[in-house]
N, C-alpha and C positions, 0 to 999 in steps of 0.2 A: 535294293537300296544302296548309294553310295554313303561316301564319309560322310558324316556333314559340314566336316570344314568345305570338299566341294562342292556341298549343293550351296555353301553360303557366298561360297567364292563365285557361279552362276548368279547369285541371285544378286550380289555387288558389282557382277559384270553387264548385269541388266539392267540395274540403278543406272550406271554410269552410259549408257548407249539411249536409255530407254526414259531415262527420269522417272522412274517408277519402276517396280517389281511388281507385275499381275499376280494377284494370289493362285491364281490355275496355274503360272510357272511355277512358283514357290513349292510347288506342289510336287508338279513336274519336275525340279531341279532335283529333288532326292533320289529320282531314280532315273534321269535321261541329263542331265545335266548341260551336255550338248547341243541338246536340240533347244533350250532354252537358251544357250549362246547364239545359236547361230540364226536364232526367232531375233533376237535380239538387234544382230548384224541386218537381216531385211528390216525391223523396224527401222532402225535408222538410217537403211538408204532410201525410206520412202519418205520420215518426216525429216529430215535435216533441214538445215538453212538451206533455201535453192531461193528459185526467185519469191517465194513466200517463205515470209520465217514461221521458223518450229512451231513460235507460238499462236500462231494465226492457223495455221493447219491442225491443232491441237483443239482448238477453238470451233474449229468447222466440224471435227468430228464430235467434241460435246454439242454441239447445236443439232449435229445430225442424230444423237442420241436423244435429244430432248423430242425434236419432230416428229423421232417414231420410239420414243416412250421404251427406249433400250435400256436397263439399267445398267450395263455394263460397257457401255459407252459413256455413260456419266465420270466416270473414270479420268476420262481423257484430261479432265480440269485438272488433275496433278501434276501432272507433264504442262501443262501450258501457265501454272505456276511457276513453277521451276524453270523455264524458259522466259519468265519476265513478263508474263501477263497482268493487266492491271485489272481492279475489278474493274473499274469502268468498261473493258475489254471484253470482261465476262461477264457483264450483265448485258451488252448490247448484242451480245455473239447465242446468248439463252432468249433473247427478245425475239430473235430471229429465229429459233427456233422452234419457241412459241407460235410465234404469226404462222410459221411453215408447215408447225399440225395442225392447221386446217385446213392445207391445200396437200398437202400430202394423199393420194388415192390411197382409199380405204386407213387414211391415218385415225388420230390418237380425238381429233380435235383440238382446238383453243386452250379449251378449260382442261380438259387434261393435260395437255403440253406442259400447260403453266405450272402443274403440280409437280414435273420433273425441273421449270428454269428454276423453282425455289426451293428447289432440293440442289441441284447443283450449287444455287449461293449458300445456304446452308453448310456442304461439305468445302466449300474454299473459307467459309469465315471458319469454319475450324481448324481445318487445316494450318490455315495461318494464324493462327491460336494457338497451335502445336497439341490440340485436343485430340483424340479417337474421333478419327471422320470415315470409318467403314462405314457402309449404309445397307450393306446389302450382306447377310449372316453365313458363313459357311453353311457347305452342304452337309446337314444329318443323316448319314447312313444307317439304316437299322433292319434288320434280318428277323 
């Protein structure tokens, strides 16, 4: 275990690259602290503004989470908050999702897809509510 002023220091250095802190860093940061920096540093050379903005690749990968029914891809809707996503953005971006677990091979189906776009709208009205919008519970370890 490090300090935890630096796992919190990692975890504020991830905020600010990443627009989010993944709870598995959080996790990570107490005792590697580094390697959640420099996860951090590859996050953001792959979502930055380029010729697509942050929030639109942010978008893609919740839609690509809804399709094949990830729940840890649903995530993604934080970051693409905090990048200037509107709902209207996020509900056409989860539409598309939707339609795509049914053509998805071996996917999720329609009906199911849809139960991930309205979980996703779910966790952004909270979110921007400033409510507790985890949706998915730590891991219970038990021996």
């Amino acid at each position: 275990m490090v300090d935890s002023n630096r796992a919190e220091q990692a975890n504020a250095y991830m905020k600010e690259k990443m627009l989010f802190t993944p709870r598995m860093f959080q996790v990570i940061n107490t005792v590697a602290p580094e390697a959640g920096e420099r996860f951090a540093d590859f996050y953001e050379t792959v979502w930055a503004d380029g010729a697509l903005p942050r929030r639109i690749k942010e978008l893609m990968f919740t839609s690509i989470g809804v399709s094949h029914r990830s729940p840890a891809c649903l995530i993604h809707v934080i970051p693409a908050v905090e990048a200037g996503a509107t709902d209207g953005e996020i509900f056409e971006a989860v539409a598309v999702g939707m339609l795509a677990g049914g053509f998805v091979p071996n996917g999720p189906g329609i009906p199911y897809a849809f139960q991930y776009a309205v979980k996703v709208l779910e966790i952004v009205a909270k979110y921007r509510a400033g409510e507790d919008w985890e949706y998915i519970l730590p891991a219970d370890f038990r021996m």
